[in-house]
DOLO-884094 format. One record per residue: residue in three letters; x, y, z of N, C-alpha, C, O in turn. Coordinates in steps of 0.02 Angstrom, whole numbers, plus 50000, padded with zeros to 5 digits. Example, Ala and Ser with C-alpha at 12.3 -4.5 7.8 and 13.67 -1.06 7.14 Angstrom:
! DOLO-884094
ALA506604971650390506154977550390506604983550390507124983450423;SER506424988850354506844994750357506455000250394506705005750402;
END
This chain:
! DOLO-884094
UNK530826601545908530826594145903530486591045964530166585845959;UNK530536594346023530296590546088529536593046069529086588946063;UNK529476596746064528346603046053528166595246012527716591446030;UNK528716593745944528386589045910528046581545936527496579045924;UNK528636578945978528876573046014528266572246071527986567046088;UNK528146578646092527636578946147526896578746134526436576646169;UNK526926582946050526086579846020526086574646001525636571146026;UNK526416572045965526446562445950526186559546018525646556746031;UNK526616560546050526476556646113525636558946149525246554746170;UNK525546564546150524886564146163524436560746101523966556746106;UNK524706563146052524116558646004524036552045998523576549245967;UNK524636548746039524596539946040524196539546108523906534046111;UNK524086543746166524016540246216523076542446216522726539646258;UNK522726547946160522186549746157521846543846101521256542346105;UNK522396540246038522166535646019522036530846053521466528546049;UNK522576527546106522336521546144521786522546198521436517646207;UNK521626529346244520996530146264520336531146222519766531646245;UNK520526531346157519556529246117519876522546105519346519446097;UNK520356517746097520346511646070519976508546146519526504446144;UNK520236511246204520016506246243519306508746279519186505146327;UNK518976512146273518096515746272518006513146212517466515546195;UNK518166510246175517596507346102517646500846126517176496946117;UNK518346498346168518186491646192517636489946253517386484546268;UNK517556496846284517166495546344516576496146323516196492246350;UNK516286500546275515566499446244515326495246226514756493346238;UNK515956491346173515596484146115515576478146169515306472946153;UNK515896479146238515696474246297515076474546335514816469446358;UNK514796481246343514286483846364513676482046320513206479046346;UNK513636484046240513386481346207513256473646206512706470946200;UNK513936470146215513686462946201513476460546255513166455346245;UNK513516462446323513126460546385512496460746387512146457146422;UNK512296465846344511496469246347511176464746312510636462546330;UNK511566462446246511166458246193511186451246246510636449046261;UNK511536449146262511506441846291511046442546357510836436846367;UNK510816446146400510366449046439509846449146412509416446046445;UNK509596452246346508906451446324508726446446288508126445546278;UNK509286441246258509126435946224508756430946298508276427446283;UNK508986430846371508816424046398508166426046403508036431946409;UNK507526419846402507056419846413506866420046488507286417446525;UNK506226422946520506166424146568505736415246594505476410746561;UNK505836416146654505466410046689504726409546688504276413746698;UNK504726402946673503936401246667503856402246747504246400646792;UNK503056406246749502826407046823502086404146811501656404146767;UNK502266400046912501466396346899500926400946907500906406946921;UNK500396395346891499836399746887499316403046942499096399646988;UNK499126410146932498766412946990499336410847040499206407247088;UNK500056413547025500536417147052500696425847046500446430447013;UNK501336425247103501506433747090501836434347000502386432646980;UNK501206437746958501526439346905501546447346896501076450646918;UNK502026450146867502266456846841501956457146771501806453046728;UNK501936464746778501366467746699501976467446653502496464246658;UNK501746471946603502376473846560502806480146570503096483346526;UNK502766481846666503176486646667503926487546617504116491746576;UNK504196481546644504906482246614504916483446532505396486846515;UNK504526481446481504556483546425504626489946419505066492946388;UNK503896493646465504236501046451504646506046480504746511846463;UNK505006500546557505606503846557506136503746511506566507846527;UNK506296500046451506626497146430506496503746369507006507146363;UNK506106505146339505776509246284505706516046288505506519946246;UNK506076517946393505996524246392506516529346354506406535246342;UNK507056526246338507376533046321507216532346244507336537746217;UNK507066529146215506946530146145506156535346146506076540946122;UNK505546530046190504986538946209505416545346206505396549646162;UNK505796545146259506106550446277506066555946213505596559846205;UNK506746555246164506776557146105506256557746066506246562346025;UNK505726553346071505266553546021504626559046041504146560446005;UNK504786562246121504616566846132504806575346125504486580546120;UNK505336573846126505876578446145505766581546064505736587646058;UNK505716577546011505646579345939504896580445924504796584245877;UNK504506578645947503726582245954503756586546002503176587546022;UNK504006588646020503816595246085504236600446014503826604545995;UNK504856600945978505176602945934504916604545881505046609545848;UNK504486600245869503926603345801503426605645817503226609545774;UNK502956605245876502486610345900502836615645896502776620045854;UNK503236615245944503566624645958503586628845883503266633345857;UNK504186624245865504256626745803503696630645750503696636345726;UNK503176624245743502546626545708502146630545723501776634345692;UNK502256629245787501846636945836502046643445832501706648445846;UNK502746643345809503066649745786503006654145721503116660045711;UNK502706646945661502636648845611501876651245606501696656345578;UNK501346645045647500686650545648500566657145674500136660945653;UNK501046658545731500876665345764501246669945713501026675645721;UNK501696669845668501636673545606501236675245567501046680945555;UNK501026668745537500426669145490499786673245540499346676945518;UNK499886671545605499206675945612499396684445617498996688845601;UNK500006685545639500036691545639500166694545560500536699445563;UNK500066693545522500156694345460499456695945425499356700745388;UNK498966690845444498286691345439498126696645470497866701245439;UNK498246697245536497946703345568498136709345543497786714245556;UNK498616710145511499016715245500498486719145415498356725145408;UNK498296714345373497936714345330497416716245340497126719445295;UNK497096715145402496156714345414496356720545416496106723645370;UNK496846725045462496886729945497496816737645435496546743145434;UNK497246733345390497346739245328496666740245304496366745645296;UNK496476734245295495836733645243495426735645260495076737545213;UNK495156736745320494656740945401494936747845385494516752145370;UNK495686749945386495566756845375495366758045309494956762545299;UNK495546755345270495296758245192494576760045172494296764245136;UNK494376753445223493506752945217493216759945242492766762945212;UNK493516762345300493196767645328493346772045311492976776845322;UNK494126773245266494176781445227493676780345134493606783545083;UNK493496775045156493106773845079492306777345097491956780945062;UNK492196774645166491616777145203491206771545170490736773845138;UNK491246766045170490856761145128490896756945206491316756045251;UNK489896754345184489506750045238489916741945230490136740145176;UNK489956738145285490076729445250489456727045231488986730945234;UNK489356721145210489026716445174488546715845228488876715145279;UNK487836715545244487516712045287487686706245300488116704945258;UNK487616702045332487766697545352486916691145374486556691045423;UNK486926687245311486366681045318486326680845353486836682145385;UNK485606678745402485546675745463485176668645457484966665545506;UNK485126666245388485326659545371486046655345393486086649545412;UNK486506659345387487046656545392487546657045466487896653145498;UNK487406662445471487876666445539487606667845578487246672745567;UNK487576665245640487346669845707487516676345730488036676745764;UNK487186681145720487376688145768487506687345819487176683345853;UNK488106691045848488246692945908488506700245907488936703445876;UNK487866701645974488246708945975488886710446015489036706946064;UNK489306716245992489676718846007489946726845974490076728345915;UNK489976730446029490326737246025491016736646001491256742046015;UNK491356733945979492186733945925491946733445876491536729245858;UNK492186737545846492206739145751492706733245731492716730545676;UNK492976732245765493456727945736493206721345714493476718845665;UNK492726718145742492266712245732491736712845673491576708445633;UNK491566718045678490956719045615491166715445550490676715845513;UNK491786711145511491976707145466491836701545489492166698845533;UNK491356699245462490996690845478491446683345430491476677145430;UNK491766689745392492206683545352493036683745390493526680145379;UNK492976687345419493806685445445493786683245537494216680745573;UNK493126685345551493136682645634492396677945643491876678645611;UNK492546672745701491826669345701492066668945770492556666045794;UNK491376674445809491416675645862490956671445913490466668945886;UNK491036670445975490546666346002489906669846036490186674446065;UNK489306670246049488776673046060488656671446140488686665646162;UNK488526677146182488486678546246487756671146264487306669246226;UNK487926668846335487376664046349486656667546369486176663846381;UNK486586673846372485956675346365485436675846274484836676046258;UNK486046675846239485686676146174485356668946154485516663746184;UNK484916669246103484606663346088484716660046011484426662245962;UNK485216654146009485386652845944484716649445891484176646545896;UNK485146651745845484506649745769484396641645781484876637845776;UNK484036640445789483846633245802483936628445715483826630545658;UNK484046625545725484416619445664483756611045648483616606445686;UNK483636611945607483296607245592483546599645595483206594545592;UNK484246600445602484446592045597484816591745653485126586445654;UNK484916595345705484616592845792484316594745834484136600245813;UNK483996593845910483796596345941484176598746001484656595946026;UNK483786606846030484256608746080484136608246140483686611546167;UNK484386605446160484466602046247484466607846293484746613246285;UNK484066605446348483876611346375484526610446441484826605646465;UNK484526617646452485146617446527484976610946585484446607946578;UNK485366609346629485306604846676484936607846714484896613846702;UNK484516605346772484006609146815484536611246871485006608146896;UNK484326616846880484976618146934484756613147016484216612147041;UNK485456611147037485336607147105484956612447178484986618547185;UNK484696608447211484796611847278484726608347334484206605247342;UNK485266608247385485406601847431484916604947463484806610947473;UNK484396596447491483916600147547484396601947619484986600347626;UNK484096604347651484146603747725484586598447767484426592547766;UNK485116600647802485306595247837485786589847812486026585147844;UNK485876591647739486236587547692486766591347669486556595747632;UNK487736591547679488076593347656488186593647574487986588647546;UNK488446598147536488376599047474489186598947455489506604047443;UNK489446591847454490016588647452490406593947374490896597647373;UNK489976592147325490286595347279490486600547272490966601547235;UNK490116606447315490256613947337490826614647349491186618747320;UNK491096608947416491406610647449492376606647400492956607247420;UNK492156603647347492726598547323492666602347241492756599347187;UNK492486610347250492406612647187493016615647149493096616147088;UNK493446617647203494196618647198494666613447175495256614947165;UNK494446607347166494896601947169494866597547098494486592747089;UNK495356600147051495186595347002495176589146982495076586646926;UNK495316586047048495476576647052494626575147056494396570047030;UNK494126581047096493576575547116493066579647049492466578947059;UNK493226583246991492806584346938492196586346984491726582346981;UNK492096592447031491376593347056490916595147004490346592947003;UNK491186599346958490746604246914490146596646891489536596446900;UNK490486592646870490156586046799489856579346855489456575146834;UNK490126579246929490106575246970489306570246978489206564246985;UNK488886575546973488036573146978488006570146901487796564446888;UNK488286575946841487916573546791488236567146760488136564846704;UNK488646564546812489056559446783488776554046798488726549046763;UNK488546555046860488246548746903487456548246876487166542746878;UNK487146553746853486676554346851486646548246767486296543346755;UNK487196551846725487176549346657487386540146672487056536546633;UNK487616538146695487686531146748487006525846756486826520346733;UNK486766530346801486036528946806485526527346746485296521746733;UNK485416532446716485226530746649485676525046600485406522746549;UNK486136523646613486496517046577486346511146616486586505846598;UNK485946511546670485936504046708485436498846678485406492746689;UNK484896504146622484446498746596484636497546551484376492246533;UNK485076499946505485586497046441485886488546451485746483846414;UNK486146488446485486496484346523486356479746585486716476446622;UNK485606480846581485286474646646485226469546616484856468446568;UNK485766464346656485826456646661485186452746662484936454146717;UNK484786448646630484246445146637484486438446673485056436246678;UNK483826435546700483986430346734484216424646681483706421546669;UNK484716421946648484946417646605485336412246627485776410546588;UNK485236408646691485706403346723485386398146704485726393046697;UNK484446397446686484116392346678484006390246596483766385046575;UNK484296397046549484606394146491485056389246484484926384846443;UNK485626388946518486386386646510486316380646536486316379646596;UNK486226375346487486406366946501486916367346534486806365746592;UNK487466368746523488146366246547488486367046619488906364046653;UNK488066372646624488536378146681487936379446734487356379646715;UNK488136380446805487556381846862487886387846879488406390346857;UNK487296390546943487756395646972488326393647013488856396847011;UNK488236387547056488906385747079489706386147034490306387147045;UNK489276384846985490216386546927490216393846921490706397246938;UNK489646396446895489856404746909490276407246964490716411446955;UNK490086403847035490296408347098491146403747086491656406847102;UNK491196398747067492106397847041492256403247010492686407547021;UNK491856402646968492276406446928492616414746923493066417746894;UNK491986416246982492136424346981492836422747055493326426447066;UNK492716418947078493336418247118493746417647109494156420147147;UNK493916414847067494626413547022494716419946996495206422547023;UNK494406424146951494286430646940494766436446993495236440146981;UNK494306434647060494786440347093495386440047107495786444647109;UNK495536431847121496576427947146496756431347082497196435647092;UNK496506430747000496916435546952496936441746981497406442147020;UNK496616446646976496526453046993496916454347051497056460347053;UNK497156451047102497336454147162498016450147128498366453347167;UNK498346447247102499146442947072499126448147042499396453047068;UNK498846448646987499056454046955499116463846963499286468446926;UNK498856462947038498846471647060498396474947017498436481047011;UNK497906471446982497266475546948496936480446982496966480647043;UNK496536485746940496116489946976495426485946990495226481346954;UNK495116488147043494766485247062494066486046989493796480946968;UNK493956490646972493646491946917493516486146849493006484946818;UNK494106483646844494306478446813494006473046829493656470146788;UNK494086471146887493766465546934493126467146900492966463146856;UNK492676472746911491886472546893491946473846831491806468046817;UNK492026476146780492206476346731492246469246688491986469546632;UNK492466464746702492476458546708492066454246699491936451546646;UNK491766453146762491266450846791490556454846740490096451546715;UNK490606460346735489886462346693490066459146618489576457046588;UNK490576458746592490776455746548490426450246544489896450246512;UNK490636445246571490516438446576489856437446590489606432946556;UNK489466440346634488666439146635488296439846577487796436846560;UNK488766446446535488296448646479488636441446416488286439446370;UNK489026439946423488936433746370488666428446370488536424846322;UNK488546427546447488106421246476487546421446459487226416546439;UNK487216430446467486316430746465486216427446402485746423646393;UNK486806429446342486586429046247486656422146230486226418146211;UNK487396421246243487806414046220487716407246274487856408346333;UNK487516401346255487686396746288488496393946287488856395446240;UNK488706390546332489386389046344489606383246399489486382646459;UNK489916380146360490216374246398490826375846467491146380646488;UNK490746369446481490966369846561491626368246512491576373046475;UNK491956366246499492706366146495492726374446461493236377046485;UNK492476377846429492536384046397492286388946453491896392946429;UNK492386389846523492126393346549492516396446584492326402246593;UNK493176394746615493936400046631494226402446558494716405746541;UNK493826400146530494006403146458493936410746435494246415646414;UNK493136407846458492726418446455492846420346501492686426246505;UNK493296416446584493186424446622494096425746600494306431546593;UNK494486420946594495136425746566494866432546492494876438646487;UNK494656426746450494376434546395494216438046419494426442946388;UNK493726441046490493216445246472493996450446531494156456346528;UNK494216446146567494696451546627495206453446567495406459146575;UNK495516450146505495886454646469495646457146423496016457746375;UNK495036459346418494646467346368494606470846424494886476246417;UNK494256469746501494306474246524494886477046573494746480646621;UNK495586475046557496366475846570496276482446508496346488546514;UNK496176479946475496076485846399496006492346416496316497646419;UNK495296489246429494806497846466495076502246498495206508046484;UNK495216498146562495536502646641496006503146671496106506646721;UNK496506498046630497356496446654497626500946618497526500846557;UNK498126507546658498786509246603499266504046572499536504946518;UNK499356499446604499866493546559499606486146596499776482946646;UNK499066485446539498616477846547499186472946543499656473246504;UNK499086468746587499466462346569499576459946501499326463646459;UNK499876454946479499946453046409499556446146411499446442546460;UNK499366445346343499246438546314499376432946358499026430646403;UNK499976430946336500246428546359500426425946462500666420846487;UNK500146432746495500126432146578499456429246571499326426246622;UNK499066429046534498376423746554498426418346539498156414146575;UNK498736416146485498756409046472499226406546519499126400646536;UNK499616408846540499876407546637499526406646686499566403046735;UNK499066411046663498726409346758497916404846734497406405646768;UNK497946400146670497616395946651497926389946640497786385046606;UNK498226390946663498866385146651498986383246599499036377246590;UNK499056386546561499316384146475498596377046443498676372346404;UNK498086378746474497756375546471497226377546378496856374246341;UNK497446383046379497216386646303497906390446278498396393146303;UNK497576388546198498306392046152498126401246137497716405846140;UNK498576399946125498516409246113498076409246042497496410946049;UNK498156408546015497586408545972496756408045980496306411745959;UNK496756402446016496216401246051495926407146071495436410146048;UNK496466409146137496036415446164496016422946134495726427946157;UNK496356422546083496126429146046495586430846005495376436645999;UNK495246423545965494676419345935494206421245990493646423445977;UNK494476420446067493816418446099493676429346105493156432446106;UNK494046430546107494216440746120493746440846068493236443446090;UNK493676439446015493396444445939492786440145962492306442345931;UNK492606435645997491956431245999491406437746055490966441846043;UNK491676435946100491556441446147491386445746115490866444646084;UNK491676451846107491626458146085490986457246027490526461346029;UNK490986452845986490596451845915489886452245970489496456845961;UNK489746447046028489116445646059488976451446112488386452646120;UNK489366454646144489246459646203489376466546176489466470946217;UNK489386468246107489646474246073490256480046104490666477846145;UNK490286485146090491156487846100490866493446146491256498246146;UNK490256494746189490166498946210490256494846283489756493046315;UNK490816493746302491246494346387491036500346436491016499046496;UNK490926505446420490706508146468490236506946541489876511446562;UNK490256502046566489646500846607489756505746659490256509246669;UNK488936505246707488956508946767489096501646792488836496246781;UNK489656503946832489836500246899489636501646963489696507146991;UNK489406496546987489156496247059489766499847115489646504247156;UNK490306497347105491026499247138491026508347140490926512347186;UNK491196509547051491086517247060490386522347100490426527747129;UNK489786518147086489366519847144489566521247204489666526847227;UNK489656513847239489976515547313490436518747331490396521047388;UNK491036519947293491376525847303491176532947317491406537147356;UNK490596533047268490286541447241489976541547333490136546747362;UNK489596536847374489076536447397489566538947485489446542747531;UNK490156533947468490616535247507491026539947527491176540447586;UNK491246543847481491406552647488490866555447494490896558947545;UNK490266555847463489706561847474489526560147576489286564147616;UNK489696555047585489516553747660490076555147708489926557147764;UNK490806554247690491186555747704491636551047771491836552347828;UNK491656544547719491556538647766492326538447799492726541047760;UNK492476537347829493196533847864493496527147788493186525047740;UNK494236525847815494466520447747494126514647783493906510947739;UNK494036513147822494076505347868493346504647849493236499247820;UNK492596510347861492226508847843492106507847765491866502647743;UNK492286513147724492316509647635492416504647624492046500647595;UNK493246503547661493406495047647492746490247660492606485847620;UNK492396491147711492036485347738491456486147672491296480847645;UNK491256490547653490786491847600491106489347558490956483347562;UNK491476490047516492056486947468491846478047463491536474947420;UNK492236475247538492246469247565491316466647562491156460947577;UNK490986470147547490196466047567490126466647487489966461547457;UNK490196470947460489976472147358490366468247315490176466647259;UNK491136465847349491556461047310491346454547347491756450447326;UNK491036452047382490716447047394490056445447368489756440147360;UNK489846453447352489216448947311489376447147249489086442047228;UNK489696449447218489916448347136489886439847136489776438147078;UNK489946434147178489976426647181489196425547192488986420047175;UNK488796429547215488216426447199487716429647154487736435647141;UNK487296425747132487366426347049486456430547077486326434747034;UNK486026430447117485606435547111485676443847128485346448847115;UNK486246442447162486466449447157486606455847098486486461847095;UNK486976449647044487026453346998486606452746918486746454146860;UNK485936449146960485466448846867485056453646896485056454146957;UNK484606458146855483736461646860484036464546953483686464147004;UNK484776467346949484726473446992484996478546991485546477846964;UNK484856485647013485206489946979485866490147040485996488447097;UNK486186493946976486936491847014486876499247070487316498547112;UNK486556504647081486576510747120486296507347164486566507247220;UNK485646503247154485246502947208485696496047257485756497247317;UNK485926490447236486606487747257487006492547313486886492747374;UNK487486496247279487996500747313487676503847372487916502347427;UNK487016509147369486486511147407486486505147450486776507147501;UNK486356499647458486226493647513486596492847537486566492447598;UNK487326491847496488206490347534488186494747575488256493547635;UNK488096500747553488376505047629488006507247674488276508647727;UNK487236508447663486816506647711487036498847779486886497347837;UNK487256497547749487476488847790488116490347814488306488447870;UNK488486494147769489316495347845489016501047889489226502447945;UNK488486504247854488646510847905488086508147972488096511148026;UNK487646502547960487186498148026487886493848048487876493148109;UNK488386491348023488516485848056489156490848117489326488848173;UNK489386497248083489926499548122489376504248161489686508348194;UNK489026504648164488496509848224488646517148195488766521648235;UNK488636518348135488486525748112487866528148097487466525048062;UNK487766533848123487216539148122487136543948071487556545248029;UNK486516546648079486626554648034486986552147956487446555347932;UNK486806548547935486946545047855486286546447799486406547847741;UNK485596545947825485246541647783485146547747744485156546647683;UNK485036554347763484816559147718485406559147665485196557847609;UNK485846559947667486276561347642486276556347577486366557447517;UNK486126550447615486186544247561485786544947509485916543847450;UNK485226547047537484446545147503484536552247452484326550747396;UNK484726557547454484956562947410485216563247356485026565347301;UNK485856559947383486426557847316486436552147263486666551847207;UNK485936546047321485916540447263485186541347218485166539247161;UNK484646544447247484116546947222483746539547241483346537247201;UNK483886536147299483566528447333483246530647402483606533047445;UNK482666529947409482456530147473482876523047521483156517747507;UNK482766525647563482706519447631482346513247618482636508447592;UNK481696512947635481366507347606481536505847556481466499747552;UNK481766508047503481746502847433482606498347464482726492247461;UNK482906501947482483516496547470483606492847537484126489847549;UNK483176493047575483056490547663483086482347639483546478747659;UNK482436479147583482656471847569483296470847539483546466247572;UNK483726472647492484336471847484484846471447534485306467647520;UNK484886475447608484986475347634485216470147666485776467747660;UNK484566467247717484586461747758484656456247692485056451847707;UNK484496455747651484986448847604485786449247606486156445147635;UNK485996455247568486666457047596486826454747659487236450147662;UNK486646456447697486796455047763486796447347793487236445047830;UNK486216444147769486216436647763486676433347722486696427247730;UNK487016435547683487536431547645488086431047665488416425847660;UNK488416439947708488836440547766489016432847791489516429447778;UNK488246430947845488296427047890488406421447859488806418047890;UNK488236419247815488376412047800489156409847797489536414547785;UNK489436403747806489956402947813490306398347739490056393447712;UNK491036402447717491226401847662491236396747653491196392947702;UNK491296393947583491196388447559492086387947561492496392347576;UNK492206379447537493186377247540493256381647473493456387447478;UNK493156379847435493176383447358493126389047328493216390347268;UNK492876394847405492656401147393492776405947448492356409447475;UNK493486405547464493686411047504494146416847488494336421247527;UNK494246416247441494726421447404494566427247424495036430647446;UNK493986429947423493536436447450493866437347537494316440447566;UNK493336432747554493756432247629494446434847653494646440247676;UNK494716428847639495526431047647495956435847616496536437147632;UNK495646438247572495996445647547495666451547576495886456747550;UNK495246452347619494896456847664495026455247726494886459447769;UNK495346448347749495646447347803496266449547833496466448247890;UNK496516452747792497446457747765497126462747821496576464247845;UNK497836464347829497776471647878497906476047811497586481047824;UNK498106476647767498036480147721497306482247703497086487847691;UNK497026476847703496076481447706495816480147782495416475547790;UNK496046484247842495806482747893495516477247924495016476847961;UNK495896473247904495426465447923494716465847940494426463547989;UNK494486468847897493576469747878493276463747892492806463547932;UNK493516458047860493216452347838493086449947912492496448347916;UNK493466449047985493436445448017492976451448085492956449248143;UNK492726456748074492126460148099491576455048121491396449948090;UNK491336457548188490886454248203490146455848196489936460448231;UNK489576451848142489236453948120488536453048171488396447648198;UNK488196458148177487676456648212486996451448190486996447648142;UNK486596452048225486066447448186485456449248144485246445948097;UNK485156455848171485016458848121484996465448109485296468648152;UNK484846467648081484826475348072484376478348059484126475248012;UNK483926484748074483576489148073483496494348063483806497848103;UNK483056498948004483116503747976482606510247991482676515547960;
END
């Protein structure tokens, strides 16, 4: 009677601990819902705004699972093909011996259809159950409906010139193997994509509104913690709708919000939303509007985003030289200053640009022993980018406009070595 008395009693006191954990959940629960119902605060514009991190903190544990159950069916399925193949093999294997106590030849094998490759294993000689790959000294059947591209010419650093990629060949962050043919394939995209002089089309708009506008451009980009990529990305955007389309001055923070959220698209893991631009436009366009103005864009500048960027240049130009951060930055600081003036970026190539930027930090900080190196990697002599140069350098000196310091003062940060406030000489010599 007591054994009995004593399970009752546990079974009332294990009922009232789930009665009161179902009460602490459906409280937990209803906290959460009244938490995600309040709306967040309107923030002003070309303020500190946040991406959509928190959405996908919010979405991770459901990813979670939704991984956890795809990693579950690979395995799984992976278990069922490595059956099926050992099953197959197991077949070829019989059918190979039978063939050879039959003493019977296989089928020739078309050389319409199949490439030979030699090999000493009997085991391969079945052209219908293996398709083997052919050693790089052999020479494939050439194909009428493409042509075959001949190998890359092999490199050879002259003299006196470090062979950066050699030495960064171990490292799969800096891609040495593809590094030239990347930059190289770059290069060849710069005449795809050369800006014509089109400012003296546009009734509406001068370059003085351009150089607003790309300024306003970067206060987004640096509020929003963009990649700098983006920033140019952007900006090539927007020139290329200018060269085609004419466009009004009230419609003109219009295209550079469109053109910075396609290229948020491109190069952002988690682009801002919709919605964070019509913020930092001041609710000055409807969302509609600017999605109208997105399919407008894209319809006139087509879907091939890829540009060579001037930025990724100077980077490339900047490791192969093996610059210090303080000097990049200052290179950085002179190429995001030109983006506001508008001959910088029509009928020039964006290598031969980058080539000038750092030619100009590496005169203004007194570095040596550069030019071969330069003139190697960007495939730019000296003289050609010597006038780019001293213009660069003349734009330095001039003193910012009220309306156009954004550049400035965000290179004035000790975060980019207060580059901006360097003292520039008067001229320079090559």
């Amino acid at each position: 009677m007591t054994t009995r008395m004593t399970r009752m009693q546990g079974s009332t006191n294990l009922q009232s601990e789930n009665q009161d954990s179902n009460l602490i959940v459906g409280l937990k629960r209803k906290n959460e819902v009244e938490a995600a119902s309040v709306k967040p605060t309107k923030r002003a514009a070309l303020g500190e705004i946040s991406t959509n991190a928190a959405a996908a903190a919010n979405g991770k544990a459901t990813l979670k699972k939704s991984m956890k159950k795809s990693i579950t069916n690979i395995v799984s399925k992976g278990k069922e093909g490595l059956k099926v193949q050992e099953n197959r093999a197991s077949l070829l294997r019989q059918s190979l011996r039978k063939k050879k106590d039959e003493k019977t030849e296989p089928e020739p094998v078309k050389e319409e259809t199949v490439d030979k490759c030699s090999s000493d294993d009997s085991s391969t000689s079945s052209a219908d159950s293996y398709t083997t790959a052919c050693s790089p000294s052999q020479t494939i059947i050439e194909r009428k409906d493409f042509k075959v591209v001949s190998p890359p010419p092999n490199y050879t650093v002259p003299e006196g010139v470090i062979d950066f990629d050699l030495e960064t060949k171990g490292d799969p962050g800096q891609h040495a193997e593809y590094a030239r043919d990347t930059f190289q394939y770059y290069k060849l995209r710069e005449a795809t994509f050369k800006i014509p002089n089109y400012i003296g089309a546009q009734k509406f708009i001068n370059e003085g509104m351009r150089a607003i506008l790309i300024d306003w451009l970067v206060e987004v980009q640096e509020s929003f913690e963009l990649n700098h990529e983006t920033l140019y990305t952007a900006v090539k955007i927007t020139d290329l709708y200018l060269s085609k389309k004419s466009i009004k001055k009230e419609d003109l923070q219009l295209l550079g919000a469109t053109a910075c959220l396609i290229a948020s698209k491109v190069d952002e893991r988690l682009p801002p939303l919709v919605d964070d631009f019509l913020y930092v436009c001041d609710d000055a366009y409807t969302r509609e509007k600017l999605l109208r103005m997105e399919r407008k864009v894209l319809a006139v500048v087509g879907f091939d985003l890829g540009y060579p960027l001037s930025y990724r240049f100077l980077r490339r130009y900047g490791r192969v030289c093996k610059v210090t951060m303080p000097v990049l930055t200052f290179g950085r600081y002179i190429l995001e200053s030109s983006l506001l003036e508008y001959k910088f970026n029509v009928e020039l190539s964006e290598s031969l640009l980058a080539a000038a930027t750092m030619a100009v930090a590496f005169k203004v900080k007194s570095i040596e022993g550069w030019e071969a190196t330069l003139e190697y990697y960007s495939g730019i002599s000296i003289s050609e980018l010597e006038p780019v140069a001293h213009a660069l350098l003349k734009m330095l000196q001039k003193p910012a406009q009220e309306n156009l310091k954004t550049v400035r003062s965000k290179y004035s940060h000790k975060v980019f070595h207060e580059v901006a406030t360097i003292q520039l000489p008067e001229t320079i010599s090559f």
